[in-house]
C-alpha positions as CSV (number, residue, x, y, z in Angstrom):
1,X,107.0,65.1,86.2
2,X,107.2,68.3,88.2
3,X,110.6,68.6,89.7
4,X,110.3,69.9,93.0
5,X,113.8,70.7,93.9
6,X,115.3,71.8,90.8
7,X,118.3,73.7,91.9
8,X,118.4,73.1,95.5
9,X,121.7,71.7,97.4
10,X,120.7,68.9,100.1
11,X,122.3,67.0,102.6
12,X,121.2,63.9,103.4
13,X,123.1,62.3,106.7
14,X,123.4,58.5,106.5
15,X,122.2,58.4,102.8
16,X,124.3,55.1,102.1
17,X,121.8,52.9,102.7
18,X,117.8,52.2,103.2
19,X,116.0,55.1,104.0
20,X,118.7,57.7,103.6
21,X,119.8,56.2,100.0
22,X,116.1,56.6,98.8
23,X,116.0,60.0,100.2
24,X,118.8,61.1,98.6
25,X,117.7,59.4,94.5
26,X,114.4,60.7,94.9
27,X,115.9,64.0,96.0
28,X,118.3,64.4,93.0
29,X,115.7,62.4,90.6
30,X,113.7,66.1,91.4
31,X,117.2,68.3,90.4
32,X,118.6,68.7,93.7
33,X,122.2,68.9,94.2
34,X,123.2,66.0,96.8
35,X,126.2,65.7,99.8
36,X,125.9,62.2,100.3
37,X,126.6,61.6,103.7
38,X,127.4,58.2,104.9
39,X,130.2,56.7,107.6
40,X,129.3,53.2,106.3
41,X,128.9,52.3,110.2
42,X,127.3,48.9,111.1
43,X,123.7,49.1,112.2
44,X,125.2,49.3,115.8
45,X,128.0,51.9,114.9
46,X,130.4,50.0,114.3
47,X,133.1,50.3,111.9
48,X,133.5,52.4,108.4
49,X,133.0,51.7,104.8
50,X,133.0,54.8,102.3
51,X,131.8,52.4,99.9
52,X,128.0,53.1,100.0
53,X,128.1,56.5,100.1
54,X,130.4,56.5,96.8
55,X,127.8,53.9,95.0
56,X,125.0,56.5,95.9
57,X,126.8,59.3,94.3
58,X,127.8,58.0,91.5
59,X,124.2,56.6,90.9
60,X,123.0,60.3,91.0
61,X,126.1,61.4,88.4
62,X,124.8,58.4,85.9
63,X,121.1,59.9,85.9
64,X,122.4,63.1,85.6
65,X,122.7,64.7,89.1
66,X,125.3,66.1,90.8
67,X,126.5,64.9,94.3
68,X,129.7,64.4,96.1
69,X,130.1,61.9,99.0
70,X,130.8,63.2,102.8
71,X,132.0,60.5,105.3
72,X,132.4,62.7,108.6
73,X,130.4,61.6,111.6
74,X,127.5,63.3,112.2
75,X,127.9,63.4,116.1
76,X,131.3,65.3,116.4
77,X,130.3,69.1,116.1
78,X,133.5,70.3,114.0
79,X,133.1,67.4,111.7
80,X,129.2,68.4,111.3
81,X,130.7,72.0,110.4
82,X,132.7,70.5,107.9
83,X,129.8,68.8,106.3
84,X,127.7,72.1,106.0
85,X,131.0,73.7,104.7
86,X,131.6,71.5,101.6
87,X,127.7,71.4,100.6
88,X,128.4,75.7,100.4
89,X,132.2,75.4,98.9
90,X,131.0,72.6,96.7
91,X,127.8,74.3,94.9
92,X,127.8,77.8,96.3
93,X,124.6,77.3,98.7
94,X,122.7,74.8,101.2
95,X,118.9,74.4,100.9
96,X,118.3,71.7,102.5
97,X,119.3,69.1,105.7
98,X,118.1,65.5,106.4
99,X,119.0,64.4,109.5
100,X,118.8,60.6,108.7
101,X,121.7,59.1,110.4
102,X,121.3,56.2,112.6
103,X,122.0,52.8,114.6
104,X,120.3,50.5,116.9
105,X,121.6,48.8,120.7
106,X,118.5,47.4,121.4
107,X,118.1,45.6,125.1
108,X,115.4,45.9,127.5
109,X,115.9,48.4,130.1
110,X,117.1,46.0,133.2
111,X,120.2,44.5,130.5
112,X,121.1,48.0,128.7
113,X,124.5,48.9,129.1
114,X,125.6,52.8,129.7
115,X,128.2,51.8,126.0
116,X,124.6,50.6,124.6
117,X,122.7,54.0,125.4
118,X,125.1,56.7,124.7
119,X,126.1,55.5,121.3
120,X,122.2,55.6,120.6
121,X,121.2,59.0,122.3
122,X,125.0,60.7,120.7
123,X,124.7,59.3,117.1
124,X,120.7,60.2,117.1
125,X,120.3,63.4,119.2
126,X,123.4,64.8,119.1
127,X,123.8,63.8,115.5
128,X,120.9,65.6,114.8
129,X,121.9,68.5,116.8
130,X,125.4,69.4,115.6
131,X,124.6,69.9,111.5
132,X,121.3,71.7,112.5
133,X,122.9,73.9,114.5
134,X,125.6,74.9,111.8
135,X,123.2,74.9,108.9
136,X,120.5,77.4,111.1
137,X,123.7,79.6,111.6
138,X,124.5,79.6,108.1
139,X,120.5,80.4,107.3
140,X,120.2,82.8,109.9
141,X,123.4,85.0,108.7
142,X,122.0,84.4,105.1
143,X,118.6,85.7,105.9
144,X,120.2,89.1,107.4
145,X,122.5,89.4,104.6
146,X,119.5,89.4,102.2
147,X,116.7,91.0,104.5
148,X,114.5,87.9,104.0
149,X,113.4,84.4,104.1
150,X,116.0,81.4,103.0
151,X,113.5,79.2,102.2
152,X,115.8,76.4,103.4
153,X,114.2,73.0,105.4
154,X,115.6,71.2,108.1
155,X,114.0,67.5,108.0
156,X,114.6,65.2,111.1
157,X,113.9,61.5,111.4
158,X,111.9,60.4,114.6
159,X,110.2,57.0,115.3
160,X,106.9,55.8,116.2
161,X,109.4,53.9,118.8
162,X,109.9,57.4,120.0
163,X,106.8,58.9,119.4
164,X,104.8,56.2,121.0
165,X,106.8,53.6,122.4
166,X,108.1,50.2,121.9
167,X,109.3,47.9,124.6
168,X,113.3,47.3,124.5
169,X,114.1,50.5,122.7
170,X,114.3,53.2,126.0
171,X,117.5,54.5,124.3
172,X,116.4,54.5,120.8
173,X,112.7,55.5,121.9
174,X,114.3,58.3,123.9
175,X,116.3,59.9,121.1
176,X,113.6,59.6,118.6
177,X,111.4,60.9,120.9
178,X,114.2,63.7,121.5
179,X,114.2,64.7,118.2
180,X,110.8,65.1,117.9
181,X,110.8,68.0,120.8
182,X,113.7,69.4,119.0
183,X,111.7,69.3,115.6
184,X,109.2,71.4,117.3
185,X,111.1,73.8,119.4
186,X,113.7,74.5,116.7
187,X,110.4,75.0,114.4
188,X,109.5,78.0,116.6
189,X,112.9,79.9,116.9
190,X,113.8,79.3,113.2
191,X,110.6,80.4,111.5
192,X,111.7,84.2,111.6
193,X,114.1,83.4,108.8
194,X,112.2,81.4,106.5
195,X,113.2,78.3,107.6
196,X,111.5,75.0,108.4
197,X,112.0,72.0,110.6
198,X,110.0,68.8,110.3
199,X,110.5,65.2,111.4
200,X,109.5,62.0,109.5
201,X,108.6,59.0,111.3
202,X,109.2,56.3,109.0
203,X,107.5,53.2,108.3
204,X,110.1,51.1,106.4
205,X,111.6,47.5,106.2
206,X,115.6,48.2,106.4
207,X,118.8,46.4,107.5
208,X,117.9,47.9,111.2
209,X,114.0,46.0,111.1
210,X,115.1,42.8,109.6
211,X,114.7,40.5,111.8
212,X,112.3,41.8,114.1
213,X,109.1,39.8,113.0
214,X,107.6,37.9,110.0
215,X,106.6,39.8,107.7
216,X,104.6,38.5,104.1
217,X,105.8,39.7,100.9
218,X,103.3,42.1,100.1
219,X,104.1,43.6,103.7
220,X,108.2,43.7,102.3
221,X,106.9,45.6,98.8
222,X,104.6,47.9,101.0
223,X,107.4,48.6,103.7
224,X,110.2,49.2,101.1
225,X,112.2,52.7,102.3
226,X,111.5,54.4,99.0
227,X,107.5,54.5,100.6
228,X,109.0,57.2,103.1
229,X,110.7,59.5,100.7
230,X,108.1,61.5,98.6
231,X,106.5,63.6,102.0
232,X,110.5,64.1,102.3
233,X,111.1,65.2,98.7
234,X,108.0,67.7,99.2
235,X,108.9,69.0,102.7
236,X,112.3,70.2,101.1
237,X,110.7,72.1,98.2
238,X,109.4,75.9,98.1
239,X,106.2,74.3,97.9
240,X,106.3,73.8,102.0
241,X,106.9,77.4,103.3
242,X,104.0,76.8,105.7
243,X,104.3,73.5,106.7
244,X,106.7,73.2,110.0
245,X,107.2,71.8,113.3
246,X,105.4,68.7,112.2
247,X,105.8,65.2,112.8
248,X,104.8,63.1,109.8
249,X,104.1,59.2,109.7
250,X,104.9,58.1,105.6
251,X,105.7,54.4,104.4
252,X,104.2,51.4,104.5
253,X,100.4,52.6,103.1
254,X,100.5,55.3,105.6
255,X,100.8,59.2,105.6
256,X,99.5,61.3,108.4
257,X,100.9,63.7,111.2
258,X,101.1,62.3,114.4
259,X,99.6,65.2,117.1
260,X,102.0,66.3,120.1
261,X,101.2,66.1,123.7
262,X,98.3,68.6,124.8
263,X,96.8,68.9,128.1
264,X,93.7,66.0,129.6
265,X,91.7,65.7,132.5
266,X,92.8,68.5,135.5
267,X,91.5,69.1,139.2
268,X,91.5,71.1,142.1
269,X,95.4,70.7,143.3
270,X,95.5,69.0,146.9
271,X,98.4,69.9,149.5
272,X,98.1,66.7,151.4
273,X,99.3,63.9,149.3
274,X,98.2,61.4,151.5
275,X,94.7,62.1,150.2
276,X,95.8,62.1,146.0
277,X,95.2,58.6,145.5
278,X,91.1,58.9,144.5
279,X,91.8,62.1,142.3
280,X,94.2,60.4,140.6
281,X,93.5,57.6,139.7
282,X,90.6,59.4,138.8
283,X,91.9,61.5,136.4
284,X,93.9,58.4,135.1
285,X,90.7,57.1,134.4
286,X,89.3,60.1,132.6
287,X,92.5,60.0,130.8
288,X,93.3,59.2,126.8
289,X,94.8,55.9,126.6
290,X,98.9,56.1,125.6
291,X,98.9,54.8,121.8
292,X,100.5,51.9,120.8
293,X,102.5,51.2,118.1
294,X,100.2,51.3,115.5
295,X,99.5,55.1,116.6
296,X,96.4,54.2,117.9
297,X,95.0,53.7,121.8
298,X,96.1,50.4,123.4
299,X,93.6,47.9,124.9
């Protein structure tokens, strides 16, 4: 087997568990160096356990790795500094950033509390802000220091919830849906240094699906969160120099790139709004349907 990452330092946020965890074996399984990142939160934020984190790590050390465990919270800026800090003081470079952090306060709009959607939008968004933001400093200075590209990836984690909605998710839809705009903005101002920024939208069964609906066993095998981590795994290699500002669906039998809004049907503007109604509903019906779940058109 090729190893795609030989030599490579990664962080992976939230790597104690599910998706993050197979992110960061599969990671190290291809010879990159690992900061397992993990508060050991609840899947609603609640609480710490350093535990996880730890058992990752030392997984990686007993196939050979290297990787040393980070507990901060990816949402307070300083601490996000610190985490970029020990990746560099620890092996002497960063490569590579998964923003993978995460919880769930799901309620339908009408019963959300304002606790319920800024822990969402501040552990998501914000959580994906803050180490980005230190990391692209650290790449940008690099990249003037030697006169060239970094090389160095940062991979986001959206949602189809985000992406394309699902019903009792508007803060969880909203931040994924966030970080997807991010993805692509921060795509455009970084590529000047060599440095990438994709999203993932998973497809995975994990402590924060469970529950949701039925599901057969050979949906469970299909859906497991290991599904999800190869596109990661090749996104943070050398072998992805052109590939950025993309938002790719992986897991669950799927792998594909989910396209960003463009513009649809257009008229002749008209001042007098009492006189819209016709043109647009018109152009409503001339109008791609909004995709559902499944990525595809609704009914």
């Amino acid at each position: 087997m090729s190893l795609l990452c030989e030599g490579r330092v990664a962080i992976v946020t939230g790597a104690g568990r599910g998706i993050g965890r197979e992110h960061a074996l599969l990671l190290a399984k291809h010879g990159a160096k690992i900061v397992v990142n993990d508060l050991g939160a609840s899947t609603d934020g609640v609480g710490t356990d350093a535990g996880p984190a730890h058992e990752v790590a030392e997984l990686i050390r007993g196939m050979g790795g290297e990787a040393v465990v980070n507990t901060d919270n990816v949402a307070d800026f300083n601490a996000a500094k610190r985490m970029i800090d020990q990746a560099i003081d620890t092996f002497g470079r960063l490569d590579v950033l998964v923003n993978n952090a995460g919880i769930l306060r799901d309620r339908v709009l009408v019963n959300m509390m304002e606790e319920e959607w800024d822990a969402v939008i501040n552990v998501h968004l914000k959580g994906t802000f803050a180490p980005s933001r230190h990391a692209a400093a650290y790449w940008r200075n690099l990249s003037k220091e030697i006169e060239g590209p970094v090389y160095a990836r940062i991979i986001n984690t959206s949602s189809v919830s985000g992406i394309y909605g699902n019903t009792g998710q508007t803060n969880y839809g909203a931040a994924k849906a966030g970080i997807a705009a991010f993805t692509v903005i921060a795509a455009r101002e970084l590529v000047r240094y060599g440095i990438t920024v994709n999203a993932v939208a998973p497809q995975a069964m994990t402590r924060m699906t469970l529950g949701l609906r039925e599901r057969t066993q050979e949906q469970i095998d299909e859906g497991h969160p290991r599904r999800v981590s190869p596109a990661i795994v090749w996104i943070a290699s050398k072998e992805s120099q052109d590939f950025t500002g993309r938002i790719v669906e992986a897991g669950a039998g799927l792998l594909g790139i989910a396209e960003g809004w463009h513009r649809g049907p257009t008229a002749e503007p008209i001042e007098d709004p009492s006189l819209l109604g016709p043109t647009m509903m018109d152009l409503q019906a001339r109008s791609r349907k909004n995709a559902g779940m499944n990525g595809m058109d609704l009914d």
